[in-house]
Every structure is written in C-alpha cells, then in structure tokens.
DRENDO-1510 file (C-alpha; in Angstrom, 1 decimal, always signed):
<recs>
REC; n; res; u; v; w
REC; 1; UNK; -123.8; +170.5; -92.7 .
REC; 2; UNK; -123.8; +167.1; -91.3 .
REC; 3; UNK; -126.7; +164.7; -90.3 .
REC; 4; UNK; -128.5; +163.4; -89.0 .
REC; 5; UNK; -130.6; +166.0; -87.9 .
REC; 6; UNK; -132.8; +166.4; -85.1 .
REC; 7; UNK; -136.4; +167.1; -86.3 .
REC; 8; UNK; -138.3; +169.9; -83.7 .
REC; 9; UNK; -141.9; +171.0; -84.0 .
REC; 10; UNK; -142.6; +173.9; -82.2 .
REC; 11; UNK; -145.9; +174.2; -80.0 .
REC; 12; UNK; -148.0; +176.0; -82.8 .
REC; 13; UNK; -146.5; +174.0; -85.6 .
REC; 14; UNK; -148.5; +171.2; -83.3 .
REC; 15; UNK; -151.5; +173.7; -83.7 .
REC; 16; UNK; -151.1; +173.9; -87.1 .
REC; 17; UNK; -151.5; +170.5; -88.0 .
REC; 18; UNK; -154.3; +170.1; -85.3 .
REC; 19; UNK; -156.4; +172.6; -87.1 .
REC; 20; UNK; -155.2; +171.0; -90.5 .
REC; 21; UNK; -156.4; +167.7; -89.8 .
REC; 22; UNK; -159.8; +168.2; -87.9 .
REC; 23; UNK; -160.7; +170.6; -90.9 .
REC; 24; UNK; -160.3; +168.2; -93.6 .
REC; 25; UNK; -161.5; +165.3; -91.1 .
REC; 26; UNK; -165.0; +166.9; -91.2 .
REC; 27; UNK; -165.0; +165.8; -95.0 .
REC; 28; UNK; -162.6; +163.5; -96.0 .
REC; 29; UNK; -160.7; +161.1; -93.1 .
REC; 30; UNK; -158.9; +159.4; -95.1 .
REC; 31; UNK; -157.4; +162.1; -96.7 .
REC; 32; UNK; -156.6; +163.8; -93.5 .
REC; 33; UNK; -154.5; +160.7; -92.6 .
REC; 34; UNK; -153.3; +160.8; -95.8 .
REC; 35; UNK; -151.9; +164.3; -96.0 .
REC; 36; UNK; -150.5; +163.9; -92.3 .
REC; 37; UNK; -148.5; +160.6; -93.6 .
REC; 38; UNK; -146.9; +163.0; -96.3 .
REC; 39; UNK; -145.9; +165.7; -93.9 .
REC; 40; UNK; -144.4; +163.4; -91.8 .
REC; 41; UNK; -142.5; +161.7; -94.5 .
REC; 42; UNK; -141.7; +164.9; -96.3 .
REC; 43; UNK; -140.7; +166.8; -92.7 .
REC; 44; UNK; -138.7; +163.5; -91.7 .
REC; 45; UNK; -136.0; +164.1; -95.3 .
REC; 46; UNK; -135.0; +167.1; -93.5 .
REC; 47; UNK; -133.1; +165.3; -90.9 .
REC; 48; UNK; -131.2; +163.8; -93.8 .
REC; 49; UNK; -131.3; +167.1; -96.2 .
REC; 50; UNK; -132.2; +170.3; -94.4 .
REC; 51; UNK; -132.1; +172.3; -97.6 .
REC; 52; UNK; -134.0; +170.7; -99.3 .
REC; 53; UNK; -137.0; +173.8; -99.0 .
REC; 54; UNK; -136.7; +177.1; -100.8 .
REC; 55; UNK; -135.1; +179.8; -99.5 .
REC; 56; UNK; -138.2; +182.4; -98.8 .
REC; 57; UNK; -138.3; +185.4; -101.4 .
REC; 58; UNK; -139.5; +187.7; -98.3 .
REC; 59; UNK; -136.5; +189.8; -96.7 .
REC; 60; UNK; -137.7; +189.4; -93.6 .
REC; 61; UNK; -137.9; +185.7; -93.6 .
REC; 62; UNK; -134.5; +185.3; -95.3 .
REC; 63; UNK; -132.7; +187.1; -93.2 .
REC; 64; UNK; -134.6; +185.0; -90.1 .
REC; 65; UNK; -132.9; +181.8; -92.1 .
REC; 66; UNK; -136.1; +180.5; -92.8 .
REC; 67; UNK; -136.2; +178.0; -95.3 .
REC; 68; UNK; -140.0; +176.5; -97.1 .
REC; 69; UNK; -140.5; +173.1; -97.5 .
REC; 70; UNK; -143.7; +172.9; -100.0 .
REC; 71; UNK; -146.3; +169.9; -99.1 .
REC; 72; UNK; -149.2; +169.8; -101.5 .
REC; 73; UNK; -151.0; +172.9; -101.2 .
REC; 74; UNK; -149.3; +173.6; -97.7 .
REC; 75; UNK; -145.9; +175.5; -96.5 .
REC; 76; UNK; -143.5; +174.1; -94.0 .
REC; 77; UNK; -141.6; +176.9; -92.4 .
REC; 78; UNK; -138.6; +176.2; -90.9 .
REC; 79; UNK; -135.4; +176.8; -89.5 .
REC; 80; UNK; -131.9; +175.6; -88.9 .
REC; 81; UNK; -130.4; +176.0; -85.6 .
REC; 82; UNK; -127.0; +173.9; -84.9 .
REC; 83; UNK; -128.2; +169.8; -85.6 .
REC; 84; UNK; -131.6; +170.4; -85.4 .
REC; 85; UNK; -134.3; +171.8; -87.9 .
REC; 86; UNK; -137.2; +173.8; -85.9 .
REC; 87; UNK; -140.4; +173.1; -87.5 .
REC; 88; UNK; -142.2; +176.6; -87.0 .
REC; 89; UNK; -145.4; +176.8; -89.2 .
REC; 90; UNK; -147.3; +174.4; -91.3 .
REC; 91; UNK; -149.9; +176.8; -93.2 .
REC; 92; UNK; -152.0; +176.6; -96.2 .
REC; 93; UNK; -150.4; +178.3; -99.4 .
REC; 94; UNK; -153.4; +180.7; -100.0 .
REC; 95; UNK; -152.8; +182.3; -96.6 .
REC; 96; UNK; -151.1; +185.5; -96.6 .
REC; 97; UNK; -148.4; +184.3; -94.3 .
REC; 98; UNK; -146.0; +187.3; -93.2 .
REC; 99; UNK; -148.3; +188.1; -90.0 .
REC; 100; UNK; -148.1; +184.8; -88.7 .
REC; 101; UNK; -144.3; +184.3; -88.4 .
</recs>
C-alpha cells in the first residue's frame, strides 16, 4: 500500500462522535476536547499507516476488511477501499458491537 491516504468519515461515524462528545461535555469539557484531539490525531496516522488497527477476531467483520483502531476506551472501525480509509464507527469498547456494523 502506498500513501498518503485519504481519511473518510462516514455520516454516522459523524454521529458517533457527536454523541461521544456531548455525553462527556455534560461532565467534563475539557476532557471531551481532549479525547476528540486524540481521535483526530490517532485517525489522522492512518493516512500514513492504515494497518496500524487490529484485524477484528469476528468472521463477519474480517471478511468485511474491517480493521480496529483502539482509542482509549473507544473502537475505531474502519475500512480500506483503494487510497482512502472509510472511518465507519467510533463506539465505546463496552458496547456489544456486531449489531451496529
């Protein structure tokens, strides 16, 4: 694979992080800003590196060729399609997760 890459979010990736940060807003601003600033910086290495995440143990997922990027307590799912890497879900890593993909 060659880089750059082209980072994509998908529409409820944009969801995800909506819900993310006006849920830990209510408590703790600057930690929402905080954990935002590490997704992006984490989510940005995978224009340089797009394997960086795990590949998932789940069948399904694997065979999708989705790939985890682990944040914290949160799971970046994504996928590699040509130069660009499709951000798909951001979720927290107590959710059962198989429904929502």
């Amino acid at each position: 694979m060659s880089g750059p890459f082209e980072i994509r979010y998908l529409s409820t990736t944009e969801n995800d992080l909506d819900n993310i940060f006006d849920y830990i807003m209510k408590d703790n601003p600057s930690a929402a800003v905080s954990l935002l600033e590490k997704f992006d910086y984490s989510i940005s290495q995978l224009a340089i590196n797009p394997e960086i995440g795990v590949v998932p143990k789940d069948y399904r997922l694997k065979k999708l060729g989705y790939r985890i990027l682990i944040i914290g307590k949160y799971l970046v799912f994504y996928v590699v399609k040509a130069n660009t890497v499709q951000i798909r879900r951001i979720i927290h890593g107590a959710r059962q997760y198989s429904f929502l993909l």
